[in-house]
C-alpha positions in Angstrom: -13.2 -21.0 5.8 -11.3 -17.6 7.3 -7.7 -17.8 7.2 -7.6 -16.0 10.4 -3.3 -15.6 9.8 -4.2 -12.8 6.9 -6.3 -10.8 9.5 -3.0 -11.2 12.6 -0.5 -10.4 9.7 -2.1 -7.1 9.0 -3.2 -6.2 12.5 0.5 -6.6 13.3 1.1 -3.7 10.8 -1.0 -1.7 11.6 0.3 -2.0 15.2 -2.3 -3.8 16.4 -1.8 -7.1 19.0 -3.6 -10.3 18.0 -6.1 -9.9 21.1 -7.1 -6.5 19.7 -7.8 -8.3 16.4 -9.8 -11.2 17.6 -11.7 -8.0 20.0 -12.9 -6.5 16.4 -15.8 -7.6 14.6 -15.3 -7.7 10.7 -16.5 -4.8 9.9 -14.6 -3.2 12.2 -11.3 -4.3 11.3 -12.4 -3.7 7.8 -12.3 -0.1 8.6 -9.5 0.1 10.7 -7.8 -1.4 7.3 -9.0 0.8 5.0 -7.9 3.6 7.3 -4.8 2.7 7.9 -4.3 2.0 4.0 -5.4 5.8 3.0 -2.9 7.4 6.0 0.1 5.4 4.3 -0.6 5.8 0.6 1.6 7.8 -1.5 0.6 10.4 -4.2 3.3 9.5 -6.4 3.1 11.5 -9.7 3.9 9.7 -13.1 7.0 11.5 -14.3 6.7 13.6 -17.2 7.4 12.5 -20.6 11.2 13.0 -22.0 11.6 13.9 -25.7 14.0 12.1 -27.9 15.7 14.5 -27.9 16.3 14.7 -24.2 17.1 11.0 -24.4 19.8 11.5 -26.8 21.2 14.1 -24.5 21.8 11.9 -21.9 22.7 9.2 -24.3 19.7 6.7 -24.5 19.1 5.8 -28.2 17.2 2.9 -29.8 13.8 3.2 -28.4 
């Protein structure tokens, strides 16, 4: 059984009207998805390690 309120939900964010949802075959929408994922995905970077010694600097101690 489709829980066809998962499919409206993220139509809706991705600006898409509930007509133009049930108008898409799977596969289609599945694309449209996956699009619209990789457009609004961040690159974030891990942040570089800090030294104890750093740490202490700034006055975190006890790890």
């Amino acid at each position: 059984m489709t829980r066809w309120s998962t499919y409206y939900g993220a139509g809706i964010v991705m600006g898409m009207t509930p007509r133009q949802v049930d108008e898409c075959t799977l596969w289609e929408f599945a694309s449209c998805s996956e699009g619209f994922r990789k457009a609004n995905q961040t690159e974030e970077q891990a942040p570089p390690a800090m030294s104890d010694d750093a740490a202490a600097d700034l006055g975190i101690v006890g790890f």
